[in-house]
N, C-alpha and C positions, 0 to 999 in steps of 0.2 A: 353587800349587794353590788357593789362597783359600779360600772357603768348603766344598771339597773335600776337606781335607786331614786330617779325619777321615776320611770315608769311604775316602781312600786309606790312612793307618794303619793303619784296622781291613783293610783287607782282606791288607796284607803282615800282620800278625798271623794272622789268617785261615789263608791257605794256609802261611803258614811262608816266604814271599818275601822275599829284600833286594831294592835300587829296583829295580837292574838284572835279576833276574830276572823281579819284574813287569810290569818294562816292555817287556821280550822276550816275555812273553805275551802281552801287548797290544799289541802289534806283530803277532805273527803272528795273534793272534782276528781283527785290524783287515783284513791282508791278503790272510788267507783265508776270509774271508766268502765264504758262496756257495758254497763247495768245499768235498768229501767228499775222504775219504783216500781213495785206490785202491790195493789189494796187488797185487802179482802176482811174475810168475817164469819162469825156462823150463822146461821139460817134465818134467826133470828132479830139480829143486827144490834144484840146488847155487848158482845165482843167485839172491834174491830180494830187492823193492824195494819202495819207497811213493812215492805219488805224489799231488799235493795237485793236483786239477783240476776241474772242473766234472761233474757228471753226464751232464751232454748233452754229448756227446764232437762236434766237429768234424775226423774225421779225411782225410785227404790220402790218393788212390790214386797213387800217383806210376809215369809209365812209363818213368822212365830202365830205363839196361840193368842196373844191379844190383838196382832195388825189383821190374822184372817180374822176371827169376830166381828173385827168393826170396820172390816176392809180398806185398811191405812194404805196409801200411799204415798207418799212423801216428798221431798228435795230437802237438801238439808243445807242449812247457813250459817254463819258467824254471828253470837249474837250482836257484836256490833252493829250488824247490817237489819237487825229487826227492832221495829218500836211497835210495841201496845198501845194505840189510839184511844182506846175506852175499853170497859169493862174488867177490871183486875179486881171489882169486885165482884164479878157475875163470874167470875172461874172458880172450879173446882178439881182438886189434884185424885189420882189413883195412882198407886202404888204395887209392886209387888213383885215378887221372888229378892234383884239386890235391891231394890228402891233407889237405884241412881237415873232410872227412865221417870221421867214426872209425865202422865197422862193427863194435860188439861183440860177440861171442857166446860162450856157453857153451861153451867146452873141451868137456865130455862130449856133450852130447846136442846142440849144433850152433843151438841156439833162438836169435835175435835176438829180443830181450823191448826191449830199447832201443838209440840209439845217438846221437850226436852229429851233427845233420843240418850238411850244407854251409850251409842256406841259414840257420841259427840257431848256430853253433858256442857259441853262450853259453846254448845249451837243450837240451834232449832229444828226441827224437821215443820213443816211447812207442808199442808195438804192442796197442791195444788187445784183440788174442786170446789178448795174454800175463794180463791183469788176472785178476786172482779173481772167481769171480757175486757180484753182489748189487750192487754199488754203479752200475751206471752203466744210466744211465735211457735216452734216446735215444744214436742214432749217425747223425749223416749226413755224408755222405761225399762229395767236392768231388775229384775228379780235375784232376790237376796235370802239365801237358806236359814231363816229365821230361829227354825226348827232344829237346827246346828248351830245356834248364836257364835258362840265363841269360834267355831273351825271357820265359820262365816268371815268372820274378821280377821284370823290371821292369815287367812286367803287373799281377801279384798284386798289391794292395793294402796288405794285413795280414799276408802270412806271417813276414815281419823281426821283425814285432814282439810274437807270440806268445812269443817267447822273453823278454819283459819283464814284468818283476811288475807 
């Protein structure tokens, strides 16, 4: 740390840190620049979660046959950036065609608030009507040929890699 290595003493002194705690702070401050926490939940309030994403939400209308049904739309995250608050025993999975999309919903009240998209399995998609007011500043919304999955994605550009920190 060199000529640092006070300012880093005093600061684990400070907060009450050892290295590794401070340096998981600093890590995530580093990460999560630019990002607000989002709460949210389903209808219900037996599931509820955070989610570390941008204000200005970029979400997805997707029209495969399961998002028009239950009229999904989405933003998609890293799961590092999502924590389950409560309810991982009040969810429930659906599956079907490759089984790599996990569709979870609330047991009780039936809310998809998130789920495990096909085209991210190492992220979330994140229903932004599920979020709490207050945090999320714009939304614009980019429809996605669902109906087309596969031509879908080797079109898109960026959607693979929303799912990375």
């Amino acid at each position: 740390l060199g000529a640092q290595s006070g300012r880093w003493a005093a600061f684990l002194e400070r907060h009450g840190l050892n290295c590794e705690e401070a340096a998981r702070l600093l890590l995530d401050a580093y990460e999560y620049r630019g990002l607000v926490k989002h709460t949210g939940g389903c209808h219900c309030g037996a599931v509820r979660f955070e989610v570390w994403a941008s204000a200005d939400l970029h979400v997805f209308n997707c029209n495969c046959s399961i998002c028009t049904k239950k009229q999904n739309r989405h933003f998609i995250v890293p799961a590092s950036r999502f924590k389950l608050l409560k309810g991982a025993d009040n969810l429930t999975t659906y599956t079907f065609n490759t089984h790599r999309a996990q569709h979870t919903f609330c047991k009780t009240c039936g809310v998809q608030s998130f789920y495990t998209p096909r085209s991210n399995p190492d992220g979330y998609g994140i229903a932004p009507h599920c979020l709490d007011d207050g945090t999320v500043q714009t939304m614009v919304t980019e429809d996605i040929n669902g109906k087309e999955w596969e031509k879908a994605m080797k079109e898109h550009k960026t959607i693979r890699d929303m799912s990375k920190p």
